[in-house]
N, CA, C and O atoms as a Tinker XYZ file with bonds, in Angstrom:
   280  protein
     1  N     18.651000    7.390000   20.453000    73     2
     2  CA    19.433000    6.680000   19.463000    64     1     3
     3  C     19.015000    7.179000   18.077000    63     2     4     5
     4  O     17.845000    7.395000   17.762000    81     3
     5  N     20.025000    7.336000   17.317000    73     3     6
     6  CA    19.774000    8.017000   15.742000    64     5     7
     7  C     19.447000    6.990000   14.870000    63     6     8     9
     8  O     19.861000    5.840000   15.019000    81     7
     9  N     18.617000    7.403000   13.832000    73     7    10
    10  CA    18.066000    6.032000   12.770000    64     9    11
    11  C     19.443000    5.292000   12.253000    63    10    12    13
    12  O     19.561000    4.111000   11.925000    81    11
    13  N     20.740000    6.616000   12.280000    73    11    14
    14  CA    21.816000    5.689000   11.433000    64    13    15
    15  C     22.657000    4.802000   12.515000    63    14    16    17
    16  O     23.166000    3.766000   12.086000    81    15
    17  N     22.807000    5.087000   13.673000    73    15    18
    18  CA    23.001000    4.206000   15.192000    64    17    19
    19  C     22.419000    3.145000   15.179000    63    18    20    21
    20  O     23.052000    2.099000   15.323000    81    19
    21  N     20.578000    3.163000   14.936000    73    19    22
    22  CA    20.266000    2.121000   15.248000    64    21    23
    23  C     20.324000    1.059000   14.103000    63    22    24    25
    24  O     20.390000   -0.138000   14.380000    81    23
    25  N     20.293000    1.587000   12.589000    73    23    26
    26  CA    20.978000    0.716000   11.539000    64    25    27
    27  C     22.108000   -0.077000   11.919000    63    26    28    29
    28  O     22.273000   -1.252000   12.250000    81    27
    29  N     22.680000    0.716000   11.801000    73    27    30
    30  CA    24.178000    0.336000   12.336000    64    29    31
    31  C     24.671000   -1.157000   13.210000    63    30    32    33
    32  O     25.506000   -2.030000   12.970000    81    31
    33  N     23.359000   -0.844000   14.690000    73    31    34
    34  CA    23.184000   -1.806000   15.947000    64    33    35
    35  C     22.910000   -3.041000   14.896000    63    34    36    37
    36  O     23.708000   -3.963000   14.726000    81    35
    37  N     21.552000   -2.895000   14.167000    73    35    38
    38  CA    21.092000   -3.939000   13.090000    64    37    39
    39  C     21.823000   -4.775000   12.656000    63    38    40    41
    40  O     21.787000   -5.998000   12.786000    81    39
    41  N     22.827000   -3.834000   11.882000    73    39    42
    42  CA    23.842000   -4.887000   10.892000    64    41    43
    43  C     24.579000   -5.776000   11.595000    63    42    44    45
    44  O     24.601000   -6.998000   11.445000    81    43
    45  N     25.535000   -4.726000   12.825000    73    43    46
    46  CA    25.981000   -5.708000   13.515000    64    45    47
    47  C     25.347000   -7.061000   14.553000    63    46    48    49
    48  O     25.981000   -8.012000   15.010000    81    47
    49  N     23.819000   -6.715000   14.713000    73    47    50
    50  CA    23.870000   -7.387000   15.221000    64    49    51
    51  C     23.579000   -8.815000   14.181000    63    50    52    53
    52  O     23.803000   -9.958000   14.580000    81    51
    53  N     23.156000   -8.562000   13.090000    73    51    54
    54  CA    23.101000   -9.494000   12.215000    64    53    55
    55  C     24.087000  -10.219000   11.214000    63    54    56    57
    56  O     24.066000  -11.157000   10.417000    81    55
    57  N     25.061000   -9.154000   11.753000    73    55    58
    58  CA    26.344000   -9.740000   10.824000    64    57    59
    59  C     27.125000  -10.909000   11.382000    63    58    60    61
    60  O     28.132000  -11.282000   10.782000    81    59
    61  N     26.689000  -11.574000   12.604000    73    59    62
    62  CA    26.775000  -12.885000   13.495000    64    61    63
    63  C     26.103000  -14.034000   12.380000    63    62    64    65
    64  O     24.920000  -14.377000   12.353000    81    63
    65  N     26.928000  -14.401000   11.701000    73    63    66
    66  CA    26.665000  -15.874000   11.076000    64    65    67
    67  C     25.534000  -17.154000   11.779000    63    66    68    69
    68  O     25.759000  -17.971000   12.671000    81    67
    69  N     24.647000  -16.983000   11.200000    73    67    70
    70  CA    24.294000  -18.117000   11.321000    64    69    71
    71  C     24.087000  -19.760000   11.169000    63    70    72    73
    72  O     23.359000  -19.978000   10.200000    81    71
    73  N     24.393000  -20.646000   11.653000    73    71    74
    74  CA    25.427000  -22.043000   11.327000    64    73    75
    75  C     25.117000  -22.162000   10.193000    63    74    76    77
    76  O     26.095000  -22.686000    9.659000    81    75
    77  N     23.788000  -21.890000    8.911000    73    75    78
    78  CA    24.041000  -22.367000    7.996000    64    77    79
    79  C     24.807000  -21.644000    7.109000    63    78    80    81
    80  O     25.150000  -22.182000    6.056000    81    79
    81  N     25.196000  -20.284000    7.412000    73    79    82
    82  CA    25.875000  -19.359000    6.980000    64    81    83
    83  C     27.435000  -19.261000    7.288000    63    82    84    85
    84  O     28.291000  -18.675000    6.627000    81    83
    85  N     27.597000  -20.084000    8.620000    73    83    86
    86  CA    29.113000  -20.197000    9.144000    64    85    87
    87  C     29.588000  -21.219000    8.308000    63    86    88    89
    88  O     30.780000  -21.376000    8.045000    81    87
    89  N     28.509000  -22.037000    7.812000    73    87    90
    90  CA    29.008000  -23.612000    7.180000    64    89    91
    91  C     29.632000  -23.180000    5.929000    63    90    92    93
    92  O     30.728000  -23.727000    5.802000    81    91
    93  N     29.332000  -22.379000    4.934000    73    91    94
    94  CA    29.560000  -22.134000    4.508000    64    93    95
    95  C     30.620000  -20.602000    3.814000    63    94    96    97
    96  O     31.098000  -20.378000    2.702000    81    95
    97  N     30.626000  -19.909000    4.983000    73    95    98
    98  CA    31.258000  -18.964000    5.078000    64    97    99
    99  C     30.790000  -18.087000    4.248000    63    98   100   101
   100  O     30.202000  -18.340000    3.197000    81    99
   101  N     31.200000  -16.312000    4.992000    73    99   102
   102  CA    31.231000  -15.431000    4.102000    64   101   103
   103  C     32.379000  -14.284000    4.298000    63   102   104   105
   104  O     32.956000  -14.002000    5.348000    81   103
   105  N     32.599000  -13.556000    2.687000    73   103   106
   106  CA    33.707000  -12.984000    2.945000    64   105   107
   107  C     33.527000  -11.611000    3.975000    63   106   108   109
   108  O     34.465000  -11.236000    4.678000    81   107
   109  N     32.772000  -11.219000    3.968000    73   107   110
   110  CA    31.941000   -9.676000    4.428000    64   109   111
   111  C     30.587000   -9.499000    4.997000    63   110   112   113
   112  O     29.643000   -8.798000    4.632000    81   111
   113  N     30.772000  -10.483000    6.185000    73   111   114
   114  CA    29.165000  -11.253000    7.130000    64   113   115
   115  C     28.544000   -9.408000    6.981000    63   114   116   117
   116  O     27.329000   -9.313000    6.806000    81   115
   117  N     29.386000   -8.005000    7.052000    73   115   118
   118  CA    28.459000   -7.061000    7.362000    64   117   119
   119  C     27.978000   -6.347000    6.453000    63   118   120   121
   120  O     26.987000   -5.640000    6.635000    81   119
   121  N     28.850000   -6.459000    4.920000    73   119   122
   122  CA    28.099000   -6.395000    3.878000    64   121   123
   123  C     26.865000   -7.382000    3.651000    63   122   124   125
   124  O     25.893000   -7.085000    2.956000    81   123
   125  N     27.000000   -8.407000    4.221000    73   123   126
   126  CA    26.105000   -9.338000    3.990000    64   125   127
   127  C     24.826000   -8.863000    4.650000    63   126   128   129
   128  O     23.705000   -8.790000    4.147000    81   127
   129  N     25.168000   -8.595000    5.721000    73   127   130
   130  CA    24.046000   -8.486000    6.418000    64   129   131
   131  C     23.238000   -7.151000    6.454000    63   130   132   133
   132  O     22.191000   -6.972000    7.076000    81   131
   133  N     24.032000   -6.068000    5.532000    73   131   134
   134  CA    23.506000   -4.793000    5.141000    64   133   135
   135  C     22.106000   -5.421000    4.330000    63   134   136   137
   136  O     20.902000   -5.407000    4.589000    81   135
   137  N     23.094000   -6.073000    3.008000    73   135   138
   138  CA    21.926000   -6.614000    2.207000    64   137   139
   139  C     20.791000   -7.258000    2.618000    63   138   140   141
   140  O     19.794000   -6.656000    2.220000    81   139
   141  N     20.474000   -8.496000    3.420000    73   139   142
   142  CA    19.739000   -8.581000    4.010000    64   141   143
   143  C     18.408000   -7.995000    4.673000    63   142   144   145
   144  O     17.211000   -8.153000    4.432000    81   143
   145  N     19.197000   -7.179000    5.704000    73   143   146
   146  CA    18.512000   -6.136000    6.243000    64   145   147
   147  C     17.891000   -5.267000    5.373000    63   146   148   149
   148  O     16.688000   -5.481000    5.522000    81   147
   149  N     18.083000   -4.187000    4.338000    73   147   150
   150  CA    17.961000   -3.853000    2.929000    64   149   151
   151  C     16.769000   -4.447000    2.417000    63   150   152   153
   152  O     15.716000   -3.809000    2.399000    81   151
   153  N     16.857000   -5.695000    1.973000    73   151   154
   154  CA    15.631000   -6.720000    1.223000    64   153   155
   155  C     14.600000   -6.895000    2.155000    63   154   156   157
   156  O     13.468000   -7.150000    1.743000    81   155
   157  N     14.871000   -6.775000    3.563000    73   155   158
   158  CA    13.607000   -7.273000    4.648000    64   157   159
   159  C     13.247000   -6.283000    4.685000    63   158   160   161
   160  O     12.044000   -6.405000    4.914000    81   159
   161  N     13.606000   -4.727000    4.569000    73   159   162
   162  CA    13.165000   -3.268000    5.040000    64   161   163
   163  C     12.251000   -3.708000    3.437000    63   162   164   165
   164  O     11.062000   -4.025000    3.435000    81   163
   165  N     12.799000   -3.660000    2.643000    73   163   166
   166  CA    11.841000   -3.493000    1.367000    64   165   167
   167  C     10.563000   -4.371000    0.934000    63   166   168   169
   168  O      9.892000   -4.150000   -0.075000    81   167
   169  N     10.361000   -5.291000    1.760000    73   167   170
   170  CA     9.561000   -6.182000    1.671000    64   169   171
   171  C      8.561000   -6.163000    2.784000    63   170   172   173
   172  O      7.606000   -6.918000    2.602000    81   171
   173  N      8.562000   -5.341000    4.109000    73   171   174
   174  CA     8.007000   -4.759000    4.642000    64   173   175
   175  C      6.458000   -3.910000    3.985000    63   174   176   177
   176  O      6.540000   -2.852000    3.360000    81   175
   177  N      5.333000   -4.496000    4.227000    73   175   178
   178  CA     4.198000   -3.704000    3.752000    64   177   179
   179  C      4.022000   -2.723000    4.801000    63   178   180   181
   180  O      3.046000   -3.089000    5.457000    81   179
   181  N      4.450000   -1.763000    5.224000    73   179   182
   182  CA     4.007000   -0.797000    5.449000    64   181   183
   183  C      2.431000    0.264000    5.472000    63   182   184   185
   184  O      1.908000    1.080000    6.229000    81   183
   185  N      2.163000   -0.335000    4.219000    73   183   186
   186  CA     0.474000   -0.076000    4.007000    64   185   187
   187  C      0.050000   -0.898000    3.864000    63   186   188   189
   188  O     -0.049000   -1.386000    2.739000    81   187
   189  N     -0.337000   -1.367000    4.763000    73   187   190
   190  CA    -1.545000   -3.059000    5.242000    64   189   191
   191  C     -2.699000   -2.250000    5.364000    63   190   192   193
   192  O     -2.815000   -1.025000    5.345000    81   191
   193  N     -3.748000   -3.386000    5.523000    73   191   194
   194  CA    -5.066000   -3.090000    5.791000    64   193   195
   195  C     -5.125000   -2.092000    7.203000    63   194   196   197
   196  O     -4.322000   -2.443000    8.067000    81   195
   197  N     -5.961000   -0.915000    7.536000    73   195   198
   198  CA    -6.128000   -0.552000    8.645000    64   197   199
   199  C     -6.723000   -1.380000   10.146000    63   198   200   201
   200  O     -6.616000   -1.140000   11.348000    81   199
   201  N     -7.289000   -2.299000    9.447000    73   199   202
   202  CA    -7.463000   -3.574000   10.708000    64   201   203
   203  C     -6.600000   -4.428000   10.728000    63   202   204   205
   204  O     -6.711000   -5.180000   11.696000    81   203
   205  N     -5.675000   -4.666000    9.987000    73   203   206
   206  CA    -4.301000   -5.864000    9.847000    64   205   207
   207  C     -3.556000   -5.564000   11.151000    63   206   208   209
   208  O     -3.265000   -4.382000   11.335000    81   207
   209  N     -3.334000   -6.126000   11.736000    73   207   210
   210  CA    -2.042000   -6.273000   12.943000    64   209   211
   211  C     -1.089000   -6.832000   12.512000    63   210   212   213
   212  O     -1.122000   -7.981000   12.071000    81   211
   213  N      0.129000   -5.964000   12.577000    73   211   214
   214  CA     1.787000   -6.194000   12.163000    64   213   215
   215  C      2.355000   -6.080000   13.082000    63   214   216   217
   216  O      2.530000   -5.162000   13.882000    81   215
   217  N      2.827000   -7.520000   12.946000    73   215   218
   218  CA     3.472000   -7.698000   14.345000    64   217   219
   219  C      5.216000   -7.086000   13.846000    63   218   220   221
   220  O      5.656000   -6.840000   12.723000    81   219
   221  N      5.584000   -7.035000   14.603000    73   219   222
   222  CA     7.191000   -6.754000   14.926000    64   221   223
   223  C      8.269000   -7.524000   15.826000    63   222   224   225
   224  O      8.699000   -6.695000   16.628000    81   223
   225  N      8.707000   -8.410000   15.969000    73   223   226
   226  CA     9.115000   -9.296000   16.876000    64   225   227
   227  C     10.413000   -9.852000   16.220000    63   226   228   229
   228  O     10.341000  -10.205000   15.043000    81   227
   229  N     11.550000   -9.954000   16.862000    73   227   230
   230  CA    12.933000  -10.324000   16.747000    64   229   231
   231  C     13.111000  -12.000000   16.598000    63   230   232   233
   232  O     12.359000  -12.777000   17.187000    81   231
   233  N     14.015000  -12.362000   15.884000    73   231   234
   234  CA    14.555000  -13.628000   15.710000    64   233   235
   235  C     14.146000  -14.563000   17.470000    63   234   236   237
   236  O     13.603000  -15.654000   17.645000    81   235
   237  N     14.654000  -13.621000   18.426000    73   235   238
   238  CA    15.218000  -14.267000   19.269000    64   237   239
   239  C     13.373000  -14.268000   20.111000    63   238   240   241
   240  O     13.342000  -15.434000   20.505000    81   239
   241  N     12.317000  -13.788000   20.437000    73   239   242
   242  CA    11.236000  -13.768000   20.530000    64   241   243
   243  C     10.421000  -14.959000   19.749000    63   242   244   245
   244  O      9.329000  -15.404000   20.099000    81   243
   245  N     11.244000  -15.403000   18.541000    73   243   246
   246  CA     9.961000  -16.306000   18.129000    64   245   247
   247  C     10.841000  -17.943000   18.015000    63   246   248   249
   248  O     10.388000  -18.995000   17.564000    81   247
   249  N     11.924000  -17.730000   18.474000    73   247   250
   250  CA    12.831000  -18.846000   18.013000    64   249   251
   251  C     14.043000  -19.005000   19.514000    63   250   252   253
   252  O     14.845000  -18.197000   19.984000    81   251
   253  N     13.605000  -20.714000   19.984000    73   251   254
   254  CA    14.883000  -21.038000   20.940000    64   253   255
   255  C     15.848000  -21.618000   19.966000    63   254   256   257
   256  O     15.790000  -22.418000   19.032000    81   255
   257  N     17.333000  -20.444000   20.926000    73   255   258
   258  CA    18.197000  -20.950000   20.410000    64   257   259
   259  C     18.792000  -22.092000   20.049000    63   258   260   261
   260  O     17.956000  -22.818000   20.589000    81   259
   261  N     19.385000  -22.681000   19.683000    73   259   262
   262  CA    20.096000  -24.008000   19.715000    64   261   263
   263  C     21.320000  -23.857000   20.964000    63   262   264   265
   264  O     21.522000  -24.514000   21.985000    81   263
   265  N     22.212000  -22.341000   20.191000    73   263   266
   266  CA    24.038000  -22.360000   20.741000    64   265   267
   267  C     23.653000  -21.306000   20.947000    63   266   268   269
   268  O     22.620000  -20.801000   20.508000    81   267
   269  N     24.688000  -20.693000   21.862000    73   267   270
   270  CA    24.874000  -19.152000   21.969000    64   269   271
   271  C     25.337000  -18.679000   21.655000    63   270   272   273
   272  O     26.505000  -19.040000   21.505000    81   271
   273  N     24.857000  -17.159000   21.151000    73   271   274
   274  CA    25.619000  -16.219000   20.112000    64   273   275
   275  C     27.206000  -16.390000   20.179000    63   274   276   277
   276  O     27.820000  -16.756000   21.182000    81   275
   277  N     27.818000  -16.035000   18.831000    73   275   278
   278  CA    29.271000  -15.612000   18.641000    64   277   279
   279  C     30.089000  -14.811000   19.933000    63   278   280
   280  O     31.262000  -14.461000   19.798000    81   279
């Protein structure tokens, strides 16, 4: 899978509203969720301590759902 494929997988898979986000609606959930994604890549420390453990773990790993996806 190519870095711009797996971007791509990202957005969409994040461009699924979440209820407090459906409540309110948006015009462009995948612009939205570019941005998003965007601000979390950039906020990412990357250079942590060499003994720091960074974890990596998905929405769906640390959180039961309520509903099921869109």
């Amino acid at each position: 899978m190519t870095d711009e494929q797996n971007d791509q997988d990202r957005v969409e898979s994040r461009a699924h509203l979440l209820p407090e986000e459906a409540a309110v609606g948006s015009d462009d959930p995948e612009a939205q969720a570019e941005a998003i994604l965007t601000e979390s890549d950039l906020r990412e420390d990357r250079n942590v301590a060499p003994d720091t453990f960074l974890e990596h773990r998905t929405s769906d790993q640390t959180v039961t759902p309520n509903e099921p996806p869109d």
